[in-house]
LOLO-733941 format. One record per residue (C-alpha): x, y, z; residue in three letters. Coordinates in steps of 0.25 Angstrom, whole numbers, padded with zeros to 4 digits, always signed. Each point is the difference from the previous one (the first is absolute). Example, Ala and Ser with C-alpha at 12.3 -4.5 7.8 and 13.67 -1.06 7.14 Angstrom:
BEGIN
+0049-0018+0031ALA/+0006+0014-0002SER/
END
This chain:
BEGIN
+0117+0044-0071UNK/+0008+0004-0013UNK/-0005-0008-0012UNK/+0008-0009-0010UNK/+0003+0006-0014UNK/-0010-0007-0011UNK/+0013-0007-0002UNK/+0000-0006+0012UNK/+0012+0006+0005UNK/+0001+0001+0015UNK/+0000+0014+0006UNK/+0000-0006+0015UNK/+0017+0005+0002UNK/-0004+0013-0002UNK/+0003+0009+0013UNK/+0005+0013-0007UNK/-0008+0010-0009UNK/+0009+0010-0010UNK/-0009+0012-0006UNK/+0005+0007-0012UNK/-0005+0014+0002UNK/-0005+0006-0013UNK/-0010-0003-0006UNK/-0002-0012+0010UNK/-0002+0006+0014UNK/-0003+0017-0006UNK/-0003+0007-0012UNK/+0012+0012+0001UNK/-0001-0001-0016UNK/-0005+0016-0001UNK/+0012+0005+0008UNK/+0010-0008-0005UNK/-0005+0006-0014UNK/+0001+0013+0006UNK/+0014-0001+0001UNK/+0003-0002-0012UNK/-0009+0009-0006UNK/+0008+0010+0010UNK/+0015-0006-0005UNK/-0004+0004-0013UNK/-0007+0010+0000UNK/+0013+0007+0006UNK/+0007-0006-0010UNK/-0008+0008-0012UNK/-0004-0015-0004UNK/-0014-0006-0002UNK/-0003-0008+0010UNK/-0004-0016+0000UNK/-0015-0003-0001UNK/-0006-0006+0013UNK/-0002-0012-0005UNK/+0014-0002-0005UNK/+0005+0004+0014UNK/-0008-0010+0005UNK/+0005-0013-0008UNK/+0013+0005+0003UNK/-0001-0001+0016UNK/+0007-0011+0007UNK/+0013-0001-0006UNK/+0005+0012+0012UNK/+0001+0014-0006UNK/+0015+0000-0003UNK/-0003-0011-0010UNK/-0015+0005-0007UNK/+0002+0014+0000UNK/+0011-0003-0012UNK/-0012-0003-0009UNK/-0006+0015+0001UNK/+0015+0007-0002UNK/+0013+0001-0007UNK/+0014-0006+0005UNK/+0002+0017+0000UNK/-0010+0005+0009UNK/+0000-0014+0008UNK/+0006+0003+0013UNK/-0007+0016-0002UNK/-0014-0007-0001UNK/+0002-0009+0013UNK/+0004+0010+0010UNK/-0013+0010-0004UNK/-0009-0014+0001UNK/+0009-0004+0014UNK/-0005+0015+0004UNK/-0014-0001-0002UNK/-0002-0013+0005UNK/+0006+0003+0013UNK/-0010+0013+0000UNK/-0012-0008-0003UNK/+0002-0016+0002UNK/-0011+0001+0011UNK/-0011+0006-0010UNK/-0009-0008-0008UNK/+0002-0013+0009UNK/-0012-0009-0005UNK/-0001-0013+0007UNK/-0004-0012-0007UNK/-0013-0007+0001UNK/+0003-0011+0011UNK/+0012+0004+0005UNK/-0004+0004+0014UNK/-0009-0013+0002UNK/+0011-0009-0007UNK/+0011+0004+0010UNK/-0008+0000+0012UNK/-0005-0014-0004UNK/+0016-0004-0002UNK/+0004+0008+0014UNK/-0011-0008+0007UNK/+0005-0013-0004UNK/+0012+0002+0003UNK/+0008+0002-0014UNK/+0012+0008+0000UNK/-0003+0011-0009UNK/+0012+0009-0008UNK/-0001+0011-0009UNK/+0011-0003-0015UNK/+0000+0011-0009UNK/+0006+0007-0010UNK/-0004+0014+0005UNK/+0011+0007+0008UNK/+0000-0007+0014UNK/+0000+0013+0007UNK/-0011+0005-0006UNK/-0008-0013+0001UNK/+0001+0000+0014UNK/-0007+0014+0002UNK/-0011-0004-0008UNK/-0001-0012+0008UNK/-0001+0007+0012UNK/-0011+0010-0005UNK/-0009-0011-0002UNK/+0003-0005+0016UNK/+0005-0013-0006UNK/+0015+0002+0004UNK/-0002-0012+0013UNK/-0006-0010-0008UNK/+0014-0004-0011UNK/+0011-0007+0005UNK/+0008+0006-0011UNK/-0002+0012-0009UNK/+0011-0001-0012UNK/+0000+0009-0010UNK/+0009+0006-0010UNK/+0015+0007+0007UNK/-0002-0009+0011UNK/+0010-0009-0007UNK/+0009+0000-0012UNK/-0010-0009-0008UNK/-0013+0002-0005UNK/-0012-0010-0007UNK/+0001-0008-0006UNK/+0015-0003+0004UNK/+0001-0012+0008UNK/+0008+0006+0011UNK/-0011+0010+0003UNK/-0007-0012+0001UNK/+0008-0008+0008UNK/+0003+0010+0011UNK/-0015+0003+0001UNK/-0003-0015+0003UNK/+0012+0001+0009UNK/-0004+0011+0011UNK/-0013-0007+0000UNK/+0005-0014+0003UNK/-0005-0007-0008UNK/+0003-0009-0012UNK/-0007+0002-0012UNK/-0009-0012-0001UNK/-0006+0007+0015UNK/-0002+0014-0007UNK/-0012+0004-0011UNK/+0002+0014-0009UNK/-0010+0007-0004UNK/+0001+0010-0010UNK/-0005+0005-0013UNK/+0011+0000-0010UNK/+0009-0010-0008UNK/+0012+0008+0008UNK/-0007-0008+0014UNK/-0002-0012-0007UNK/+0014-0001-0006UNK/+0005+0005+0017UNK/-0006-0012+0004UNK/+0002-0011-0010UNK/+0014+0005+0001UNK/+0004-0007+0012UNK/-0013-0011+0002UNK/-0010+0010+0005UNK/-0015-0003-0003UNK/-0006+0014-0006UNK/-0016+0004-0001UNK/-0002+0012-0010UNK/-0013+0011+0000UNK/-0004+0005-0010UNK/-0001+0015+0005UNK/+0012+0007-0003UNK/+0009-0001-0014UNK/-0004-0012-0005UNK/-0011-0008-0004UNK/-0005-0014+0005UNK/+0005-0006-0015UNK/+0013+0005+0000UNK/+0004-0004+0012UNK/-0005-0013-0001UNK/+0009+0000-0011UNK/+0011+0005+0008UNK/-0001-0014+0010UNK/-0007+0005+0012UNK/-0005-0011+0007UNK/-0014+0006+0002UNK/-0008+0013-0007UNK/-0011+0007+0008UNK/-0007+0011-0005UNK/+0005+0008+0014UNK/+0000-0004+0015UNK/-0014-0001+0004UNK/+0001-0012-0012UNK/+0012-0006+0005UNK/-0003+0000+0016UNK/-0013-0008-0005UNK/+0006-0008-0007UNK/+0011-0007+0008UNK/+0000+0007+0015UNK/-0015-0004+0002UNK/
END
């Protein structure tokens, strides 16, 4: 049974499940900070802090990274971070409380699941198969797989339409206002966690239609 919002919207078209990724479904924060620190650090720079690393992730690396260098060292800075990343993208995988029992829940029902990120499609994928979870999605979507990226509605659309689906059938779930804004961009519902760059108050603010404080929170709460 999937349970009505407070609000006493109906949840009961929903047959397809999106995931963000970080922050949602892993913690890769510590690596993804590794490469920056490496990118500037062969730049003679000081690096970001972790924390700044961290409220930056969502928005795909071509667009955060220009908060932490110059418009001169730009193009430099990403092809040491693109290095290192491919070196180490499968270090420091952490997987979030309740995401294993989610998804098998989800799989078990019969939801169509799909992976929509921001992180490099490519890389996305080989993470998702060292967790064995490469079967269980539909869909894995990440960044360089199209032209587009979140919160752009095309992104958005094509995602919704290699799933089938229209977006009254399909649920986001993520952890950012970038997932929200994906979603409400083309009538998409979105549920937000509060376990990666954000917190429950900003992104209630930021219009998702629910806030947990992670997964195990949310699959009590409306897949009961």
């Amino acid at each position: 049974m999937i349970k009505n919002l407070a609000d006493g919207a109906s949840l009961d078209e929903i047959s397809t499940v999106l995931f963000d990724m970080d922050g949602t479904l892993i913690d890769h924060f510590e690596t993804i900070f590794r490469c920056y620190e490496y990118a500037a650090q062969a730049l003679g720079k000081s690096p970001p802090t972790y924390d700044e690393v961290k409220r930056a992730v969502g928005g795909s690396m071509p667009v955060t990274i220009k908060a932490f260098f110059d418009e001169e060292s730009l193009e430099e800075a990403k092809a040491h971070w693109i290095k290192r990343f491919d070196e180490i993208h499968l270090e420091g995988v952490r997987v979030l409380d309740g995401t294993m029992e989610l998804i098998e829940k989800l799989q078990n029902r019969g939801f169509h699941l799909a992976v929509f990120t921001n992180k490099s499609g490519k890389h996305t994928r080989n993470i998702i198969r060292s967790l064995g979870l490469y079967e269980t999605f539909t869909l894995i979507l990440g960044a360089e797989d199209t032209e587009f990226r979140k919160p752009q509605p095309e992104l958005s659309t094509h995602a919704l339409s290699q799933l089938g689906v229209k977006p009254s059938e399909a649920l986001l779930i993520g952890d950012s206002p970038f997932d929200i804004e994906s979603a409400k961009c083309v009538g998409m519902r979105c549920f937000c966690v509060a376990t990666g760059s954000h917190s429950r108050e900003e992104l209630a603010a930021a219009n998702a239609d629910a806030v947990f404080d992670g997964l195990p929170e949310l699959m009590d709460s409306i897949f009961a």
